[in-house]
Every structure is written in structure tokens, then in C-alpha cells.
C-alpha positions as a printed NumPy array, in Angstrom:
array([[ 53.276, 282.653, -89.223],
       [ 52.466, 286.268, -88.291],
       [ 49.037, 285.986, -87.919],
       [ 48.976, 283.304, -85.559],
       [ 51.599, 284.883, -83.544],
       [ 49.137, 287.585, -83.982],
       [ 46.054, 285.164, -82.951],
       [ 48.271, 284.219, -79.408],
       [ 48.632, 287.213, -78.466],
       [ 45.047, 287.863, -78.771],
       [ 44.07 , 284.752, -77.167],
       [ 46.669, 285.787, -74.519],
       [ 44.887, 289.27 , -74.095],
       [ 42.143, 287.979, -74.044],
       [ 42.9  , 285.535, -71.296],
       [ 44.372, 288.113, -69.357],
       [ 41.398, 290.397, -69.533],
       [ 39.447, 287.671, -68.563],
       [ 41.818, 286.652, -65.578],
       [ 41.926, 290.392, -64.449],
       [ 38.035, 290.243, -64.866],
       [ 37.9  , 286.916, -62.717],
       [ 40.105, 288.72 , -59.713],
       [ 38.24 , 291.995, -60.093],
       [ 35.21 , 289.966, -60.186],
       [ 36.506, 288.111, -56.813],
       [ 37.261, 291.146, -55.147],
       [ 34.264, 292.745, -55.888],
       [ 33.005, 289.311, -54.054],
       [ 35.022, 289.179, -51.142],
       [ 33.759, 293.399, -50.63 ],
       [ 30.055, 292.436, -51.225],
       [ 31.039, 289.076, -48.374],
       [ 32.694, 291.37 , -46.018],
       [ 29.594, 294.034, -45.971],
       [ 27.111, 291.144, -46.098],
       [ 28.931, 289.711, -43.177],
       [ 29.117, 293.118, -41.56 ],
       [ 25.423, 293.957, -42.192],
       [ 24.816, 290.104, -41.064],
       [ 26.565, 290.915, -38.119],
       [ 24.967, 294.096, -37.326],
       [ 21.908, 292.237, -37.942],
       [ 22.931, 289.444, -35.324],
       [ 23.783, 292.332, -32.68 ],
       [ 20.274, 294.235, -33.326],
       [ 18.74 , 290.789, -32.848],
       [ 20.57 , 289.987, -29.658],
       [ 19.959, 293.367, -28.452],
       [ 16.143, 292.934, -29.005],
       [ 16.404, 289.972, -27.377],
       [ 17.852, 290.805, -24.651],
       [ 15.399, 293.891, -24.119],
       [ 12.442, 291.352, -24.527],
       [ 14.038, 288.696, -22.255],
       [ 14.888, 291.836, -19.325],
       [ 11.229, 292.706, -20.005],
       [  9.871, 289.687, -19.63 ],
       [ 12.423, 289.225, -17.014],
       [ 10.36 , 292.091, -15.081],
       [  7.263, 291.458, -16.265],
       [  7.864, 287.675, -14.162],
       [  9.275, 289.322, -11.121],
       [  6.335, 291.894, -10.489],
       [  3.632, 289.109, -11.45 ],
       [  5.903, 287.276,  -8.118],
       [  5.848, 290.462,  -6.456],
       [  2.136, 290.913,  -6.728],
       [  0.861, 287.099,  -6.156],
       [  3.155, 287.272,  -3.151],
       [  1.617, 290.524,  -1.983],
       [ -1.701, 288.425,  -2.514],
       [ -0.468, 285.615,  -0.952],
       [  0.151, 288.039,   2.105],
       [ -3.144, 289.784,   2.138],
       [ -4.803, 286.438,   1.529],
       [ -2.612, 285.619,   4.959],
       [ -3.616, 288.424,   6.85 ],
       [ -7.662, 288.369,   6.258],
       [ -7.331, 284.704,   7.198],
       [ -5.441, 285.763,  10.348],
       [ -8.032, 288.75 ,  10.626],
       [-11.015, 286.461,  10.417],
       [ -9.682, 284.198,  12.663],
       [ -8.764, 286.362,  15.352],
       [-12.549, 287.847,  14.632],
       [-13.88 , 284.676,  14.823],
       [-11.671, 283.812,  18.557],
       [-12.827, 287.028,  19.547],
       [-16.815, 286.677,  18.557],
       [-16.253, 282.994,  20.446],
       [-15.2  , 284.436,  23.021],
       [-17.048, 287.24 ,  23.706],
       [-20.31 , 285.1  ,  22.803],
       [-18.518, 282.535,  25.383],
       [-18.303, 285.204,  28.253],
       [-22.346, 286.695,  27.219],
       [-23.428, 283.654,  27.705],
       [-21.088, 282.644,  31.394],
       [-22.583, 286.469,  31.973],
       [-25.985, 285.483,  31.762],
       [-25.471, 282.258,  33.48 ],
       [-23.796, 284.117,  35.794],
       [-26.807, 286.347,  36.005],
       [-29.532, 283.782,  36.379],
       [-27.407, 281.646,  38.905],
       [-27.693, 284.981,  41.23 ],
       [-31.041, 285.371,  40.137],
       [-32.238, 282.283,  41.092],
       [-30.062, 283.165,  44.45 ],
       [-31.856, 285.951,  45.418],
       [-35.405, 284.414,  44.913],
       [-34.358, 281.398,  47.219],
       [-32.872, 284.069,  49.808],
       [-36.177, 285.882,  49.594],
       [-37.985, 282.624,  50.382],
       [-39.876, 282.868,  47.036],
       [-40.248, 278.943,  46.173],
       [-42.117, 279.293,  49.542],
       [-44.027, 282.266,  48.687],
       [-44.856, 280.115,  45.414],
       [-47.414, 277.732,  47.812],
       [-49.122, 280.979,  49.654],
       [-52.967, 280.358,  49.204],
       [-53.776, 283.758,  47.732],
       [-55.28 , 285.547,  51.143],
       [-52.283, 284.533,  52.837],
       [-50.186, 286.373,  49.949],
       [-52.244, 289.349,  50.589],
       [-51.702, 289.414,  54.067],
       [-48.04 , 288.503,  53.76 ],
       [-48.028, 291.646,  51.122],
       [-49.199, 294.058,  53.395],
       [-47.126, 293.544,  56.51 ],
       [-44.649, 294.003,  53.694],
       [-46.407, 297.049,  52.971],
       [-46.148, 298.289,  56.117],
       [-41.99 , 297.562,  56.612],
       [-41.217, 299.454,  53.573],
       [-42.729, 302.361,  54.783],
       [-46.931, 302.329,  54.107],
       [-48.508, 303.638,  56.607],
       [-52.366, 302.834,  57.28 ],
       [-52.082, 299.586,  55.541],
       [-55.837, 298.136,  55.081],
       [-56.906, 294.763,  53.37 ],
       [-59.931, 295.421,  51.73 ],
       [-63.123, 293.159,  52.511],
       [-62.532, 289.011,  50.672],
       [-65.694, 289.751,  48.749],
       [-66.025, 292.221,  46.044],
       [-63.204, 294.07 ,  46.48 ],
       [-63.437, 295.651,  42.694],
       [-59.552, 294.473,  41.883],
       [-57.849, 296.335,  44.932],
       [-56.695, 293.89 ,  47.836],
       [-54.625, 296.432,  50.199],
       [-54.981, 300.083,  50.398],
       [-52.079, 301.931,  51.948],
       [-50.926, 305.391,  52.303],
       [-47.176, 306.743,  51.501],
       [-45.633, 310.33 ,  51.658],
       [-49.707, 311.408,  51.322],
       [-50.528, 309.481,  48.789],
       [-53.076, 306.847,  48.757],
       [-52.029, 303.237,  46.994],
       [-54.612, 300.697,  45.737],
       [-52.681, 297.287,  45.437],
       [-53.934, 293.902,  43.447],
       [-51.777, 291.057,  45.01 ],
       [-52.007, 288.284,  42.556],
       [-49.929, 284.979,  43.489],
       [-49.949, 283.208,  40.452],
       [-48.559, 280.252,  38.913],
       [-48.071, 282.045,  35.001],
       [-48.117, 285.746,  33.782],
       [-50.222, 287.943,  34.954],
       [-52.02 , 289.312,  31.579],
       [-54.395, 292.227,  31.28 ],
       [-57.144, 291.648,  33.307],
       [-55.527, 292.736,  36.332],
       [-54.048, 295.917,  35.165],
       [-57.807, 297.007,  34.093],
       [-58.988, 295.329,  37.558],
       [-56.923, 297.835,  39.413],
       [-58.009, 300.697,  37.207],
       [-61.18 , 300.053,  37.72 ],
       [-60.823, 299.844,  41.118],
       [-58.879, 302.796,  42.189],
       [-61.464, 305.077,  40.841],
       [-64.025, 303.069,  43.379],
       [-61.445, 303.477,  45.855],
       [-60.553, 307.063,  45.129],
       [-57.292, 306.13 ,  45.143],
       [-54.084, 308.233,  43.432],
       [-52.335, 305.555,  42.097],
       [-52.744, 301.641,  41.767],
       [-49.707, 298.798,  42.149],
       [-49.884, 295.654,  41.227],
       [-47.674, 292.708,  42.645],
       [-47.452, 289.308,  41.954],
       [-45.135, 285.894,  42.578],
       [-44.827, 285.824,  38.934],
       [-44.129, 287.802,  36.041],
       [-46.659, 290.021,  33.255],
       [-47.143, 289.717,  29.919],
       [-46.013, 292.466,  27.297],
       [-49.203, 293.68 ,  26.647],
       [-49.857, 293.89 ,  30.425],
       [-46.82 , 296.013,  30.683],
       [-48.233, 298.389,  27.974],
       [-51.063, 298.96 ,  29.56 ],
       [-49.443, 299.811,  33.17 ],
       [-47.296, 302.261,  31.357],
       [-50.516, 303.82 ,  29.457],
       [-52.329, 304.098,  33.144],
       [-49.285, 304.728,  35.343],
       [-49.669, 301.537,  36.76 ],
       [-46.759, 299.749,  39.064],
       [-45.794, 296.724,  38.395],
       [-43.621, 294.669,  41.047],
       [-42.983, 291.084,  39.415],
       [-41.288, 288.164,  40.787],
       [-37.294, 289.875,  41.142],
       [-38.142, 293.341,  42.18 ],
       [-40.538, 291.564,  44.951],
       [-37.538, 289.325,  45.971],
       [-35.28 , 292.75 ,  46.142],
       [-37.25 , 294.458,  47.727],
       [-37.998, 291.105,  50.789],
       [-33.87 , 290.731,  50.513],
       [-33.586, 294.565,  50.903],
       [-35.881, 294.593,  54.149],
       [-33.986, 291.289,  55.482],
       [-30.413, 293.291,  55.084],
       [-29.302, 290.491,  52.47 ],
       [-29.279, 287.759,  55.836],
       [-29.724, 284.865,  53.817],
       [-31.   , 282.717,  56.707],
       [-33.851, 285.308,  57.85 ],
       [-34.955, 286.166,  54.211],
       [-35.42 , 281.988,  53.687],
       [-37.431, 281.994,  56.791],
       [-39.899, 285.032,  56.066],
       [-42.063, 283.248,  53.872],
       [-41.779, 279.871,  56.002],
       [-42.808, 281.881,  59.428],
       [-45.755, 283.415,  57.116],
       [-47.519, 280.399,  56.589],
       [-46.45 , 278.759,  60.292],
       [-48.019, 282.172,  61.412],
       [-51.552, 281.522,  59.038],
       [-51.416, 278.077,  60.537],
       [-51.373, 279.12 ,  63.734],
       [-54.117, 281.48 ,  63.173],
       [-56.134, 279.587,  61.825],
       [-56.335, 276.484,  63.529],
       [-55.92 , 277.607,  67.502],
       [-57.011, 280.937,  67.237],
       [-60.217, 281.746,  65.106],
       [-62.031, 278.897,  66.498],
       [-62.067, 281.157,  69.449],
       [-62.775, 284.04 ,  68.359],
       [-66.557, 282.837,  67.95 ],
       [-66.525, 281.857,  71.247],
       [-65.75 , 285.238,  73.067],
       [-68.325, 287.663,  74.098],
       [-67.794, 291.401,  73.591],
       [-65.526, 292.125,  76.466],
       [-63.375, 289.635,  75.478],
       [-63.446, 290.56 ,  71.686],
       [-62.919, 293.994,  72.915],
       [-59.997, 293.128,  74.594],
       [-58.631, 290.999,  71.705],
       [-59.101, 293.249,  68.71 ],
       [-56.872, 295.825,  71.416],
       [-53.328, 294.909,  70.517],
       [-54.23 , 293.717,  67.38 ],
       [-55.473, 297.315,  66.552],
       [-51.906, 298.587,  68.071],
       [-49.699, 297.31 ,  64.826],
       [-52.009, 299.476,  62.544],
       [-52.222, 302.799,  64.793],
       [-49.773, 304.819,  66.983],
       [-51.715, 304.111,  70.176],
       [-54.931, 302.696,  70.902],
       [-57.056, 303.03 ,  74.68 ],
       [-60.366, 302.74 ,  75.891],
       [-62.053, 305.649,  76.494],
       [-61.821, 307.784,  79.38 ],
       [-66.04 , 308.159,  79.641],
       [-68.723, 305.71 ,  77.478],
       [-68.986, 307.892,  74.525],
       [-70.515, 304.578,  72.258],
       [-66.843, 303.73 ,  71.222],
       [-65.25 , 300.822,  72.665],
       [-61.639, 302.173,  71.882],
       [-59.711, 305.192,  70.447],
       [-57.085, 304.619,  68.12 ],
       [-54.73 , 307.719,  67.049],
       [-53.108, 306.995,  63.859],
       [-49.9  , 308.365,  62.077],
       [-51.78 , 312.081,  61.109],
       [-52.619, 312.479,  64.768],
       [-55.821, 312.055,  64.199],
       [-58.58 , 310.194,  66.194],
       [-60.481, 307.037,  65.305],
       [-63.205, 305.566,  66.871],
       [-63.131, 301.803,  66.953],
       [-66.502, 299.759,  67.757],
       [-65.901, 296.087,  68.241],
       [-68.745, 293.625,  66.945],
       [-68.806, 290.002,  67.424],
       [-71.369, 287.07 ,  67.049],
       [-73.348, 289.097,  64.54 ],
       [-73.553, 290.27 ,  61.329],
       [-72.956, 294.066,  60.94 ],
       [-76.436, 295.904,  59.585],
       [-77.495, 299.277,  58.067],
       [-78.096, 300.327,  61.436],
       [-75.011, 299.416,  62.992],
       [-73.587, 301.989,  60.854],
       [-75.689, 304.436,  61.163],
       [-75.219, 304.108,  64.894],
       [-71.317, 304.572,  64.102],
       [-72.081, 307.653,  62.248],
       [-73.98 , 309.403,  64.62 ],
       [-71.309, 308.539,  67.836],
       [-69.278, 309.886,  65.1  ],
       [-71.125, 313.074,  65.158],
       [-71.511, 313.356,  68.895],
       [-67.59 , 312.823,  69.715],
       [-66.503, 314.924,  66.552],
       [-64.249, 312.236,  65.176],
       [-64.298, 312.173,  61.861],
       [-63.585, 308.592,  61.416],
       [-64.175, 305.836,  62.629],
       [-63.733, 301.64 ,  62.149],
       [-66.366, 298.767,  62.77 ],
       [-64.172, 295.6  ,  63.2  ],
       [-65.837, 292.585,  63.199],
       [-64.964, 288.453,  62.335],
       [-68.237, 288.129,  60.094],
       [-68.674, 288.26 ,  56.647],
       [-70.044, 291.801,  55.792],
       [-72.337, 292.248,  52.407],
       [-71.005, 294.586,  49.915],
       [-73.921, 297.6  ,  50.218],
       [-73.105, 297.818,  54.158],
       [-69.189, 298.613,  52.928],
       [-70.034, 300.62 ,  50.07 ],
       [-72.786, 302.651,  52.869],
       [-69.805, 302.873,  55.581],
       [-67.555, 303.907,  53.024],
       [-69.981, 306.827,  52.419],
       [-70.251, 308.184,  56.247],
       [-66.105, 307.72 ,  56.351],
       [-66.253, 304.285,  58.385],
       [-63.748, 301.826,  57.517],
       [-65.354, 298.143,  58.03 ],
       [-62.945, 295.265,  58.715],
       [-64.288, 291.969,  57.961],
       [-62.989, 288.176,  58.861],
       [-60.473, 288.968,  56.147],
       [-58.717, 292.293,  57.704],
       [-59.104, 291.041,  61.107],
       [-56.734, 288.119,  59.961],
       [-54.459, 290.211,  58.391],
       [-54.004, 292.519,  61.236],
       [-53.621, 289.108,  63.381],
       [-50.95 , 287.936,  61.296],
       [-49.332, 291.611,  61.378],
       [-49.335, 291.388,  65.057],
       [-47.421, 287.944,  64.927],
       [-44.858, 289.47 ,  62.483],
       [-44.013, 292.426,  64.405],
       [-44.13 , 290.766,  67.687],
       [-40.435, 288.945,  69.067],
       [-40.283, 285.505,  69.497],
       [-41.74 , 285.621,  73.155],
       [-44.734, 287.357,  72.183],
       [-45.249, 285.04 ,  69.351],
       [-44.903, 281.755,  72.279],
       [-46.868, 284.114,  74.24 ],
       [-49.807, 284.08 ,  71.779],
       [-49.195, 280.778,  70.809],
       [-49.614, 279.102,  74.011],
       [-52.563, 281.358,  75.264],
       [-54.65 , 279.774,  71.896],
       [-53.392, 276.175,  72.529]])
């Protein structure tokens, strides 16, 4: 009986170790719980902290790829503004070059019809050359001379300005004047002896012509600078400057159709007379001498200097003919002297008068001097003329 008394109580112990060993064992649970759930929980906050440092990074990283694509997006705006506002301004600058040069042409084109060039266009080329030199003479050239039609070795007019002697090619053209005429001109003013050589034309010159003006100190007048300067002489009066060039070639026609069939029929007293004040638009004054010296008139010209004038008509002017100028030359002590006549004069009796300092004006320069006459003359005058050769 005592031993299982003995035995309960064991099993009892026993059963209470083992129930204090289950609670021990529980609250040694519920501690391990608690710091799992703490460390869990400390965990959870570290998480959410990381998180929430990623998310506010990301959160910025976002908002400064906006802030740059919208700084692009503004750039991106202003070049295209920029380039448009280039491309309005290019358009319209390139808009107002090209209203400038219409602008430009249009007054031009303005100034050549004042200047009466269309007309000046459908001059036969002596009657440019004549034309030229009474333009000569209004811009201030003084002893203006058309050299003879014939072998005139590239110089047309020579003239004289502030003492120095001009050889001019006229050359009324219908396209650019190239070369050839710039090394005519050379050519001639050394056969000329003349300082310096100008050539003028209707049209324009070639490049290369150009060059070689510059290289010989050549001037070159082309088709605007010869409208300024007809619009300069005319004061910019539109209605005179579009009548020059008509009046030139009514003048030529006059001239030659009721005039030089005439001139053939005078004898010398009349040719005398005639050539008389034609001679007085080239020279200051021009009378007949006071005593038969062998000169039919005496011309002064703008030097003050005397020139005996011998008039020949019906015949061709010889060797001897000049060499009977040159000695009256020698007897009156004039030291030059001009043999006008309305015939065609060969080349070797020029080149000999040139030598003994006679001038010799042929059919050509006696036309020219004509047709000065009619342009310097007024309107009554020209009626004057007109009717005496009808």
C-alpha cells in the first residue's frame, strides 16, 4: 500500500515537473514570439523605410527626367521658333533683294529710254560716231576731230581735255564688245600719239575685254554710264533726253539727202563760204583773211592759236596739195593748218599731212562737223538750214 502511495506521488512529481516544464517551455515561447515579432517588426519598418527611400528616389529620379524632357521640349520650341523667324527673315530679305533689283533694273531701263538709247540702238555706225563727238564736245572736249572713214587704225574721234589728248573707238553694237577693240585702240593711240584711249559703245564688254582696259588704262563707257552721262547733259528732262537721239538721225537725214547732193555742185567760193560756219562749232572764231596769203580762212582755236584752213572741192586732195599747205604754212608762220575737203582722201596723203602738222578732213569729218553745226544751232537756224537745202 506504501509503495504505490509512494509510486503517485512520483507519478504526481513527475507530472508536475513536466507541467512546470510545459509552462516554462511556453514562456520561453511566447519570449522567443515576442522578439521574433519585434525583430519581424523592426524588419517590416527597415523594409518600409527602404522603400520609401527607393520610391522618394525614384520619385526624383521621375521628376528631373520631366524636368529635363520639358527643358527639351522648350529648347526643341525655341530653335523651331529660331529657325522660323530665320527662315521669315531670309524670305524676306531675299524678297526685298530681289524688289531691290527689280527696283534697280526698272530705273535702269528708265534711264536708257530717257537717254533715247533704244534710238541710239538703230544709229548706222558713222552716225554714232558723229552723234559721239558732238557729245564729246558738250561734256567738255575741246578740238573734237573724227578721224578719216578709211583706215582709221581703231581711233574714230580724237579730242583734247584739260591738255590731254583722247583717242576714242565708238563701236555701236548689237552684243559685247570683246577684245579686239581694246587692242584696236591701243594700237591706234600710239599711231595717233595720243595719251590715253576711250572706248564707247551702245552695248556692254566682255570680262576679258575689261581686263585688258584695266592692264592698258583703257576707258570703257558701256551702255549705262553712256545713258548717264546723255541724261546728265539733258539735266534729267525726260522729254529732251528721248528726243536727242531722234533729232540725231532727223539731223543725218537731213544731211544727207538735201544737203550733200549739193555740196558737189558748188564751186570754191561757194564751198568756201559753206565750210565757214561749219568751221565756227569746232574753233573760237573763224574769218577770211585780211590779204591773200594762200589760205582761204583763219580759224583761232581754244589755245589761241592760229589755223590755216584751205577749202578743196571737186577734186581729190594730192601730194602736192599738201605740200602747197606746208609751205603757206611756212610763209604765214602758222604752225598748223587744215585741208577740208568732201572727197575721199587715200591713207598715205593723211599719214604725209599728218607729218607736216596738217589736219585733213575728209567726206566723213565734214559730215560730222555738219551735223555739229545742226546740234548746236536753235531751232531757227536748224529751219534756216533746212529750207536753204530744200
Amino acid at each position: 500500500m506504501g509503495w504505490i502511495v509512494v509510486m503517485l506521488i512520483v507519478f504526481l512529481i513527475a507530472a508536475i515537473v513536466e507541467i512546470i516544464k510545459g509552462i516554462g517551455s511556453s514562456i520561453g515561447n511566447s519570449i522567443k514570439n515576442a522578439q521574433y515579432r519585434r525583430e519581424i517588426k523592426k524588419i517590416g519598418k527597415h523594409l518600409a523605410e527602404e522603400n520609401e527611400k527607393y520610391r522618394q528616389e525614384y520619385e526624383q529620379q521621375r521628376i528631373e527626367k520631366e524636368r529635363k524632357r520639358q527643358e527639351q521640349l522648350a529648347r526643341d520650341e525655341m530653335r523651331k521658333r529660331e529657325t522660323e523667324a530665320l527662315i521669315e527673315r531670309i524670305r524676306r530679305e531675299e524678297a526685298e533683294r530681289l524688289e531691290k533689283i527689280r527696283r534697280e533694273e526698272a530705273e535702269r531701263l528708265e534711264r536708257l529710254s530717257r537717254a533715247g538709247m533704244p534710238k541710239i540702238d538703230q544709229m548706222p555706225g558713222q552716225t554714232f560716231e558723229i552723234y559721239m563727238s558732238t557729245i564729246l564736245q558738250k561734256t567738255g572736249y575741246n578740238d573734237v576731230t573724227i578721224t578719216p572713214q578709211s583706215n582709221d587704225y581703231g581711233i574714230d574721234i580724237i579730242a583734247y581735255r584739260n591738255g590731254i589728248k583722247y583717242g576714242v573707238q565708238c563701236k555701236r553694237s548689237a552684243s559685247k564688245i570683246g577684245n579686239s577693240a581694246i587692242q584696236e585702240v591701243v594700237g591706234g593711240l600710239a599711231y595717233y600719239n595720243c595719251n590715253t584711249g576711250i572706248v564707247v559703245t551702245n552695248n556692254y564688254f566682255t570680262q576679258n575685254a575689261i581686263d585688258l582696259a584695266k592692264a592698258n588704262k583703257v576707258q570703257l563707257w558701256n551702255r549705262d554710264i553712256l545713258a548717264n552721262l546723255i541724261n546728265s547733259l539733258n539735266n534729267q528732262n525726260v522729254a529732251e533726253n528721248n528726243n536727242e537721239s531722234s533729232k540725231a538721225s532727223d539731223y543725218m537725214k537731213i544731211i544727207t539727202e538735201r544737203i550733200v547732193p549739193y555740196i558737189d555742185k558748188m564751186d570754191e567760193q561757194q564751198f568756201i563760204k559753206f565750210c565757214d560756219p561749219i568751221l565756227q562749232t569746232v574753233f573760237s572764231s573763224v574769218s577770211v583773211p585780211n590779204y591773200p596769203n594762200g589760205f582761204h580762212l583763219i580759224a583761232t582755236n581754244d589755245k589761241n592759236e592760229n589755223v590755216g584752213i584751205i577749202c578743196i572741192n571737186n577734186n581729190e586732195i594730192t601730194e602736192n596739195d599738201v605740200e602747197n599747205a606746208s609751205i603757206i604754212m611756212n610763209k604765214n608762220r602758222v604752225n598748223k593748218a587744215i585741208i577740208v575737203s568732201y572727197s575721199n582722201i587715200n591713207q598715205n596723203i593723211i599719214d604725209k599731212a599728218r607729218s607736216c602738222n596738217i589736219v585733213v578732213w575728209d567726206q566723213k569729218a565734214l559730215i560730222g562737223a555738219i551735223f555739229r553745226m545742226f546740234c548746236e544751232a536753235d531751232e531757227a537756224v536748224s529751219n534756216c538750214v533746212t529750207e536753204l537745202f530744200s
